[in-house]
Structures are given as structure tokens and as C-alpha cells.
N, C-alpha and C positions, 0 to 999 in steps of 0.2 A: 280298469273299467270303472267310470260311475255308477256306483248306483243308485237305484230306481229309489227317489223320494219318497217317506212315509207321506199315505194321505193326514191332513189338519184333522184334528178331533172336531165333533161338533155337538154343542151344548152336551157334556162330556163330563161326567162326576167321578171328581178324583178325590183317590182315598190316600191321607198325608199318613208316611210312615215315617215315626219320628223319636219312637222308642225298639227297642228288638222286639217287644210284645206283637207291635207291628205287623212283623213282619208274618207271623203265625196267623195273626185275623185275615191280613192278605192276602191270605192263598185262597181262601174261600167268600172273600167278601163280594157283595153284588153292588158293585164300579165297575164304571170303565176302564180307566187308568188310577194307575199310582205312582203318588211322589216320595220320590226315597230322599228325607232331608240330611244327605253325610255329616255337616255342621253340629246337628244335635244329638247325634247318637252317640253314644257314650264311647265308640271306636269305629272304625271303618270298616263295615261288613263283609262276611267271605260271599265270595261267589256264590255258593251257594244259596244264602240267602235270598238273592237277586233274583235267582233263578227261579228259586220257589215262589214268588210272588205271583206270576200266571199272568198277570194283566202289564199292559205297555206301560216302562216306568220312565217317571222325567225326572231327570236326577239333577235333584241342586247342593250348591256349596254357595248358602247366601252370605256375602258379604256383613260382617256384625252390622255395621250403622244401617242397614235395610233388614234387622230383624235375626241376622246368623246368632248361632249359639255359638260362635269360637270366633276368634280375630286371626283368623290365616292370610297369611302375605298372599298378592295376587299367584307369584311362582307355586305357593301348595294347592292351592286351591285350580288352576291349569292341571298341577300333576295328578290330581284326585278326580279330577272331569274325565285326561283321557283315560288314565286307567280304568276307571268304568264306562266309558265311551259304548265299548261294544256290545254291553247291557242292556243298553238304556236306548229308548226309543223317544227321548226327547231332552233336549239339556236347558234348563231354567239357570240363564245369568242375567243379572240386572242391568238394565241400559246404561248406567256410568259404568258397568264394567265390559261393555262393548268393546271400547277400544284396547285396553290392557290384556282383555282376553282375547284379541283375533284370531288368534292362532287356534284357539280351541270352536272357536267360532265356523271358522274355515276349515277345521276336522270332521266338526260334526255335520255342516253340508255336503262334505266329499263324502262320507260316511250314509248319506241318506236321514241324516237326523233331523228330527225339526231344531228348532231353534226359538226356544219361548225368552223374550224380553220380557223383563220383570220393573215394575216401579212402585213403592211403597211411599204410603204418609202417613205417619203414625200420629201427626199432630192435628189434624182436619181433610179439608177437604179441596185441593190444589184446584184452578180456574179451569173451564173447560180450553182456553185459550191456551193454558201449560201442559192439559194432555194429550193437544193436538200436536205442541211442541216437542214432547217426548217421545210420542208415534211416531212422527217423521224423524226422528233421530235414529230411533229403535229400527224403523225400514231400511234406511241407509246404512244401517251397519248389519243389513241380513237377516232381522227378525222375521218369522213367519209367524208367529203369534205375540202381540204385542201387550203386557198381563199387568192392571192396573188393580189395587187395594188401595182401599184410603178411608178415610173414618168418616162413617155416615151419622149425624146427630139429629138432621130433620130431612124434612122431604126433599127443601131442594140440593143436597146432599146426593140426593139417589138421584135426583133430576140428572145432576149434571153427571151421573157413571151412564145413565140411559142417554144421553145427548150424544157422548164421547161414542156409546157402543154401535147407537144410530148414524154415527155421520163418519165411522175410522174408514180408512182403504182397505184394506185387509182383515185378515183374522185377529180376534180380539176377546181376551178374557177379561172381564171387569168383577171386583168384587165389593162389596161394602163389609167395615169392621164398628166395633161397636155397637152403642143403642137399638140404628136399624140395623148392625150388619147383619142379622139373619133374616130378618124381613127383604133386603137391601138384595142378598143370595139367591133367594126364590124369583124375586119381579126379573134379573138381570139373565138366570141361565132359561128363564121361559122367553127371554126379550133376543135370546140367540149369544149369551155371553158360551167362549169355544169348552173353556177351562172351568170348575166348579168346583172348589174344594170341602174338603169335612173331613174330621178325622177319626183313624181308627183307633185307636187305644185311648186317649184323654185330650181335650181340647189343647191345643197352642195359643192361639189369637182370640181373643174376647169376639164374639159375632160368628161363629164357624157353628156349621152341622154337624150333628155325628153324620159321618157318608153316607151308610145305609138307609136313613130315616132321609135324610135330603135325599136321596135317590127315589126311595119309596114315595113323598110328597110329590116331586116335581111328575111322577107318573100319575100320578092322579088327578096336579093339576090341570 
């Protein structure tokens, strides 16, 4: 029997668990979701931890050259998705790893899972022409949330994440890193970005929230 597809989150603050401290703030922190990053955590967590979490996790095993903490062959990084498949209420792989991953790709939609495409640029800020090229790449291979980061150093910077988020077909997390990226964070999940990260134990990415505090702002704003 298929089943019944998770609904898409919308403008949605996620809280990244990326140490085991993590996973402890998690249980009671005020997010919507959380991401379990398997890559950085110093081993592969038991189930139970998972479980404890309380909020819907999208579980990534990023790729190192988009940001991973370890260089796992695409085969470990498949076998660490479905084993935690059943946990996880969303699986975050990066669109060049669409294709290598189909398989887990095609588990987690028979599964009812969403499916967040991922694309990183740690050096600037890619054309609005190449993230509409990404997008449709990302759809075509079964993305239901298509999840862009990239470094924001002036305005038109953030211009072109609000273009991308204004003109995608579907669901779409945008984020900004660097200079604006916390300025970059706030304009994007009030502008309807799906996905909004921060994190709970110590910053990752230069331009991130702590979750709580970006949750607390963006209801105010």
C-alpha cells in the first residue's frame, strides 16, 4: 500500500542537531522541525535518540564538497539514509546527488517522505539563471522542496535568493550565509522561504540563528 504523503512544511524553523548536546535541547526546543546532520556527529545515533527529538526530523548525510563533516562513498551514505529512513520525516540530499542516490530517493517517496534537494555555494552567489537551472534539475529527479544557500555579501545577493523564491514552481527553501546571511534569513522565511534553519547547541555556518531566537523574531515580525 502507498502511503499518505507528508504535507510540505511552510515557512518552518528548523532547529540543526549536529552535536549529541543536540539532541537533549531538542526535545524541548520551540521549532517546528529538526535536522539530524549524521555526517557531523561524532557516530551514528541510536534510535532512541531520534525518537526523543518530538519534532519531524529531515535527516542529512551531506556530501563533504557541499559542506559534510566526513567523505562517505555515495554506497555509506544510501545505507545510513535507509536505515534511518523510518525516523525521519524528510531526507535532505543534494541535487548532484540525485542521481547516485535514486534509490533512496524512490524509498523515501514510496515511504511517504518528502524529499528536500539541497545546493550550496560557499564561494558567492550563483546567477539567478543557474538556480533556476538547479530547480528544474532538482524537480525532475523528485524534489518536493528545492533548498538553496549561498553567500550573501550585498543586497543584490539577497535580491537574487527573493527572485529565485518569488518565481520557483514549487516549494522552496532559500537561505543566505555570511555578512547578510542573518539579515538575508529573516527577509527570506517572512518572503515564504519553506525550510529556516538555526541552530541548537553552537553555530555551523557563519550567518545562522540560534533556532529559538529566529523563531521568537520571525513571530514578532
Amino acid at each position: 500500500m502507498r502511503r499518505k504523503k507528508r504535507s510540505l512544511p511552510q515557512s518552518a524553523v528548523v532547529g540543526t542537531i549536529h552535536t549529541l548536546r543536540g539532541f537533549k535541547l531538542a526535545a524541548k526546543a520551540d521549532v517546528d522541525w529538526c535536522e539530524v546532520r549524521i555526517d557531523v556527529l561524532p557516530r551514528p545515533p541510536e534510535t532512541e535518540l531520534l525518537e526523543g527529538v518530538k519534532k519531524p526530523v529531515i535527516l542529512t548525510v551531506r556530501r563533504v564538497d557541499e559542506g559534510g563533516g566526513l567523505a562517505l562513498a555515495d554506497e555509506v551514505r544510501a545505507e545510513l539514509y535507509r536505515e534511518y529512513l523510518p525516523l525521519a520525516a524528510a531526507l535532505d540530499i543534494e541535487v548532484r546527488s540525485l542521481g547516485a542516490l535514486a534509490g533512496v530517493v524512490g524509498a523515501a517517496k514510496r515511504a511517504g517522505k518528502v524529499v528536500v534537494a539541497s545546493f550550496h555555494d560557499f564561494e558567492g552567489m550563483p546567477s539567478l539563471r543557474k538556480l533556476r537551472t538547479v530547480e528544474k534539475s532538482a524537480r525532475d529527479a523528485g524534489a518536493d522542496i528545492v533548498k538553496v544557500a549561498a553567500i550573501t555579501t550585498a543586497p543584490g545577493d539577497v535580491a537574487v535568493l527573493l527572485d529565485f523564491l518569488g518565481e520557483a514552481t514549487g516549494s522552496v527553501a532559500a537561505m543566505g550565509m555570511g555578512v547578510l546571511g542573518r539579515a538575508s534569513r529573516l527577509v527570506l522565511a517572512k518572503a515564504g522561504s519553506a525550510l529556516n534553519y538555526g541552530w541548537l547547541d553552537k553555530p555551523q555556518v557563519p550567518g545562522q540563528w540560534q533556532a529559538e531566537e529566529f523563531a521568537a523574531l520571525l513571530r514578532q515580525a
